[in-house]
N, C-alpha and C positions, 0 to 999 in steps of 0.2 A: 692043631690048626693055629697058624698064626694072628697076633692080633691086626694085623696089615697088612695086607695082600697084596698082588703089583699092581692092581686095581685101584689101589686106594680104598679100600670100604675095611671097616670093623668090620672082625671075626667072619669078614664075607658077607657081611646083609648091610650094612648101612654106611655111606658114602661118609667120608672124611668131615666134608664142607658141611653137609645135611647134618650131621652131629654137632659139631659146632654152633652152628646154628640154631639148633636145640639150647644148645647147654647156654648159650646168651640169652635167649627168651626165658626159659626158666630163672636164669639170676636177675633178669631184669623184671619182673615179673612181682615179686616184692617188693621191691622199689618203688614201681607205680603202684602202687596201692598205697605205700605210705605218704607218696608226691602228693596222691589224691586227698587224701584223709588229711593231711598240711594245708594245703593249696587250693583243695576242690569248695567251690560255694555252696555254704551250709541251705539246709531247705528254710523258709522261713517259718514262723511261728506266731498267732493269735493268741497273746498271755491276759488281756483284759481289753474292755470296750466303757468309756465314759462320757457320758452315761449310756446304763444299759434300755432306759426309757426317755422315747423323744416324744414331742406333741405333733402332732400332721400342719396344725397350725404356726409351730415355730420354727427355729432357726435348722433343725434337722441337723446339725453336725455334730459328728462324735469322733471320738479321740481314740487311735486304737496303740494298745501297748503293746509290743512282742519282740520278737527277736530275729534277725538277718532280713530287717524289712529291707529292701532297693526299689531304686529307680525305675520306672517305665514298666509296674505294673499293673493290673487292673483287678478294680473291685466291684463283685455283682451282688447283688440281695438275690433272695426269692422266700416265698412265704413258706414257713416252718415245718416241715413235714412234707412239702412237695416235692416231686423232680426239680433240679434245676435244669432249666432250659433256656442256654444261652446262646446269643447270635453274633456276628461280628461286630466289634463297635465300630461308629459309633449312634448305631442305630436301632441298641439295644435300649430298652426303655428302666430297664432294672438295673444300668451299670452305675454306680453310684462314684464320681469324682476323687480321687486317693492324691492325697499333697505329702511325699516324704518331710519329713522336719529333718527323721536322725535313723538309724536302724532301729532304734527299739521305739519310733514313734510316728503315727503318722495322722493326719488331719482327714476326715471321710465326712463328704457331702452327701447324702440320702435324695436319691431323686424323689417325688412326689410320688407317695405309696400310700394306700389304702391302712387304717388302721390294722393292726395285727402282731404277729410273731412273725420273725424273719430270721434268716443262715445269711451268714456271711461265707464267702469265695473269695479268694486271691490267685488271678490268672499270672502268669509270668511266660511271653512271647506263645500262647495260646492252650499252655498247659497250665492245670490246676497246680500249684504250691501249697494251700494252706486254705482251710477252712476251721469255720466255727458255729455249731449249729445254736437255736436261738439266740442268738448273739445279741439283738436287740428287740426293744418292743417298741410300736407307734401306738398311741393313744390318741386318740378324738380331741377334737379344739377344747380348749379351759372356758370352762362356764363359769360365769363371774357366782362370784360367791355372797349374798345378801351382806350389804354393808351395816357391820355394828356399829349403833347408835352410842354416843359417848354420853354415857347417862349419868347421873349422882343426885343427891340428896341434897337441899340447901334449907337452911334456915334464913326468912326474910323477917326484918323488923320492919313494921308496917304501924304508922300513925293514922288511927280512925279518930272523926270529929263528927259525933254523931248527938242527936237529941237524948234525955235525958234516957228515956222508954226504950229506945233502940238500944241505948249502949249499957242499960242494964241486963241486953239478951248475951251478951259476946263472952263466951269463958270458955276455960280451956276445953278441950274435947271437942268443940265443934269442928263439924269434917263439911269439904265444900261439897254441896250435894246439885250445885248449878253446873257444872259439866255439860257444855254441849256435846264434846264428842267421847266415843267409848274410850279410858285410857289405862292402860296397862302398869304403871307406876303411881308411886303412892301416890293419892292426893290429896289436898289441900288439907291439914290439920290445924286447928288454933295451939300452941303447945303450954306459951301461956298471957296474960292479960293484966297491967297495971295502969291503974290511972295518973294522970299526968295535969298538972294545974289549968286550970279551965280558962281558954280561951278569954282573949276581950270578947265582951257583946257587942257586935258592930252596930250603928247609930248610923241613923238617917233622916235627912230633914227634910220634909213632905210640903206643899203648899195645896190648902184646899185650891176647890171653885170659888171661895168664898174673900181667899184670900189671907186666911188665918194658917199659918204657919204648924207644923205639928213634927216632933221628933219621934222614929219608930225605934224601939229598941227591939234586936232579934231574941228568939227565944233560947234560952242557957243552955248551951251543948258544951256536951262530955269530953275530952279529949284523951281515948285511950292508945294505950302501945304497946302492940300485941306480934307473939314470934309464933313464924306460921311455918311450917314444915310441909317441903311438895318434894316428889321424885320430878325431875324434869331432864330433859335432852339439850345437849349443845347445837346450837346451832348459827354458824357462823357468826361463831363469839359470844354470843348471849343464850341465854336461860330459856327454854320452851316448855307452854307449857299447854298440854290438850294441844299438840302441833299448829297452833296459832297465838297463842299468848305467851307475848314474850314480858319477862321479868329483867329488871334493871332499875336501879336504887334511881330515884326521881318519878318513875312512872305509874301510873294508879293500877289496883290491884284490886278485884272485884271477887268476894268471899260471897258466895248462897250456902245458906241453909232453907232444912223444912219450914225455918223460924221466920229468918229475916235475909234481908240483901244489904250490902253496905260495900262503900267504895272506901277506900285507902288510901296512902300513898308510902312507896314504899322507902324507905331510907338507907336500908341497909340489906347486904347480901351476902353470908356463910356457905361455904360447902363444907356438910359434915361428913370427916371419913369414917370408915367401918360401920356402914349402914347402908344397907341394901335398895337398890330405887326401886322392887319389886316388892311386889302385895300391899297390904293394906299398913298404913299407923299402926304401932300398937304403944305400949305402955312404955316401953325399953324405949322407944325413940326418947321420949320424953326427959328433959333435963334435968 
């Protein structure tokens, strides 16, 4: 049998043009596959989310990282573990705002979602691209967190001008036991107590009923100088102490014991380090 008939057809079954035809499709046929594989757009990719925990209450935007991101696509949440169930935008309540920067970057606004675990979706002209399940977490608005009190230890130098009887009660050891309110940091301790050259005796000149002139002189006080050790709180700028008594070199400073009461005044003000403002005095404070 010949291989071409006066027909035109191979071997008698298949038409000249129709083979041809064939044998073009077949060679081209690799081709496009390679054009594709060159030239075709990659699918994208979700490589990381930052951060992966937002607040309900804050700014809700997150960063997402990947690869072959473009133009004019869209992104939807839905909570982790469910269907997603999407509608046309833009009146879907779950579609969350996508701003390309760059292919591998893109800027994503979170609409107003309920705390939880959420998937991320990337639509492209109404077909899914790219997903990433738990992708992020919402958490509940920030509770403020109890403000630390800026606390420390101070040593006051405190000059008492007291009667003879009184100022032989004042030595070291004594602890203020007048506290009006409960307080958590040390308090008041005498640490320690020297006497200091006695005052003038102030004079005064009196005029009876009578008319007779008479000078008083006051009775001999002690004049001691004693370093008192408290834990106290800052507070706008100055020393607190029992959250009402504020400490500041000039100002009087009022020590109870079971013994005696006696006022002050203070002259000088030390913050000492590596000493704790909590519990009680003990021996180690001591200088």
């Amino acid at each position: 049998m010949p291989i071409l008939d006066r027909d035109g057809r191979l071997f008698g079954r298949v038409n000249l043009v129709d083979a041809a035809t064939l044998v073009v499709v077949l060679l081209l046929l690799p081709i496009g596959v390679a054009t594709y594989r060159v030239f075709g757009v990659p699918r994208p990719e979700i490589v990381k989310l930052d951060p992966e925990t937002v607040r309900v209450d804050g700014d809700r935007r997150v960063r997402i990282e990947g690869r072959n991101l473009r133009p004019y696509m869209h992104a939807f949440i839905a909570r982790a573990g469910q269907p997603a169930a999407f509608v046309d935008p833009p009146t879907n309540p779950n579609e969350a705002t996508l701003l390309l920067e760059q292919p591998t970057l893109a800027d994503l606004k979170l609409p107003a979602v309920e705390p939880g675990a959420y998937d991320l979706y990337l639509y492209d002209e109404g077909r899914e691209v790219a997903r990433r399940l738990s992708a992020f977490t919402v958490i509940g608005p920030e509770t403020r967190q109890a403000v630390v009190l800026d606390t420390a230890v101070i040593d006051m130098t405190v000059r008492f001008d007291a009667g003879e009887e009184l100022a032989s009660l004042i030595k070291p050891g004594d602890i203020d036991t007048g506290r009006r309110l409960p307080w958590a940091l040390k308090p008041a301790v005498v640490l320690s107590v020297r006497r200091l050259p006695r005052p003038a005796r102030p004079m005064s000149l009196q005029l009876s009923s009578t008319g007779v002139a008479g000078v008083t002189i006051a009775e001999p006080r002690e004049r001691l100088e004693a370093v008192v050790r408290v834990g106290v709180v800052r507070n706008h700028g100055a020393w607190e102490y029992e959250g009402r008594r504020r400490f500041r070199a000039g100002e009087t400073f009022m020590l109870g014991t079971s013994a005696y009461i006696v006022n002050g005044l203070i002259t000088r003000i030390v913050v000492v380090p590596g000493v704790s403002p909590q519990n009680a005095p003990s021996a180690a404070d001591r200088p």
